[in-house]
N, C-alpha and C positions, 0 to 999 in steps of 0.2 A: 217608725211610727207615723201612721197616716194624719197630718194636719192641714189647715188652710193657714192660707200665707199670704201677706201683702206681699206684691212683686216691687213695692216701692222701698219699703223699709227693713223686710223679713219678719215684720210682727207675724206671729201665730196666733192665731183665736184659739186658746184650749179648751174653749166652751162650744166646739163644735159645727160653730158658727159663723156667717163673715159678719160682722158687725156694721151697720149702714156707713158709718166713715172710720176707719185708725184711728184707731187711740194714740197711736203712735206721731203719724206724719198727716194724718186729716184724709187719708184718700181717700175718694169714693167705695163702695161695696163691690163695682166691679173689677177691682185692677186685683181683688183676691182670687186664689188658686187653691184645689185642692191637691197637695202632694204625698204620696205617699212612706216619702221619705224624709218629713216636716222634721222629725226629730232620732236622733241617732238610736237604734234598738241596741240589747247589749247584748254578748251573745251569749253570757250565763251571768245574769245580775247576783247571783250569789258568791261570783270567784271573777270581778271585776279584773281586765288587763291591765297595765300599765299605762296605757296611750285611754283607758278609760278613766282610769283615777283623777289621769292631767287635766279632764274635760268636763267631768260632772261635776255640777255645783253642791258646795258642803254649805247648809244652813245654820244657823243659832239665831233663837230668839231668845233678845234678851228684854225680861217682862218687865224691868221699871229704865224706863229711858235716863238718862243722865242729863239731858239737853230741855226735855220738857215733863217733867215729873209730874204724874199723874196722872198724864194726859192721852199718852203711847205707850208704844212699844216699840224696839228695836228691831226691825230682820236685817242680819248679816248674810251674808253670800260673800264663798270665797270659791274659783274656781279649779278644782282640785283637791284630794287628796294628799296627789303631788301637786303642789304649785305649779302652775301652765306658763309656761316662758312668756315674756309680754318683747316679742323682735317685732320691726318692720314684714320681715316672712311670714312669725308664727304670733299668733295675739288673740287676745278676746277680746271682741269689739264691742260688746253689750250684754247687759244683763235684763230679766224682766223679769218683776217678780209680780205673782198672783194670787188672790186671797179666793178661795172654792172656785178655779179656773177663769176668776175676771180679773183682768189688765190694774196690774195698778201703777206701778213705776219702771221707767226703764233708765238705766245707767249707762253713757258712753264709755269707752276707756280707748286710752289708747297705748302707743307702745311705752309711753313716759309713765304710765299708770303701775301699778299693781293689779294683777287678775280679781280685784275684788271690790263690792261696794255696798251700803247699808241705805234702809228708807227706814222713816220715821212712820209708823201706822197709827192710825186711829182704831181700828177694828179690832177688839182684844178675844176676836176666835174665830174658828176659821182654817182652813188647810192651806198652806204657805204653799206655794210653788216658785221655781226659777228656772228658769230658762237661761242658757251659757250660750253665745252664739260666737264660734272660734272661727277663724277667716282661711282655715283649710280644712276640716271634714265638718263642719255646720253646727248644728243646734244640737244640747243636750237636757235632758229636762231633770231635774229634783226636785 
């Protein structure tokens, strides 16, 4: 799937767009690229593979926060299906997630982590997106 990309951090703009600096890492507008191979395509999303399950992010939103009542909402991300190894070799290094395709949090991990991470939102509607960025075949989106 064709997206723009910081070449500094791998942010994706999924609004189409390069946004004047990252959200991410603060770059300028210029050091984005448009790639056409931004995020991984599947080759039948109805009868997902194995090596796809590992890599596409699983959502839940859960609607009364436990941390700040009344105030949010939960999104979880977990990557996988199957749970995606977190080695030195094989890991997921980041998560983003996006409320109607704008930037709103991104998650490190590393191999000491668990493939998965949660933001507290303010915005109670909205189309949740995430992005899975794994450090051998790239970015996946849900």
């Amino acid at each position: 799937m064709k997206g723009i990309v910081c070449k500094v951090c791998g942010y994706i703009a999924l609004n189409g767009s390069a946004p004047e600096h990252c959200p991410v890492c603060g770059s300028p507008q210029k050091v984005f690229e448009e790639k056409d191979d931004a995020i991984k395509d599947y080759a039948d999303p109805a009868n997902l593979t194995d090596a796809e399950k590992k890599h596409t992010p699983a959502i839940t939103v859960v609607k009364e926060c436990g941390l700040i009542p009344g105030e949010c909402q939960d999104a979880h991300a977990r990557t996988g299906e199957i749970l995606h190894p977190m080695t030195d070799e094989h890991s997921i290094m980041w998560l983003d997630f996006y409320i109607d395709k704008n930037f709103v949090a991104r998650t490190h991990l590393t191999p000491a982590c668990q493939p998965a991470a949660g933001v507290h939102l303010k915005q109670a509607s909205g189309t949740l997106s995430v992005v899975s960025f794994c450090n051998q075949p790239g970015a996946w989106l849900a």
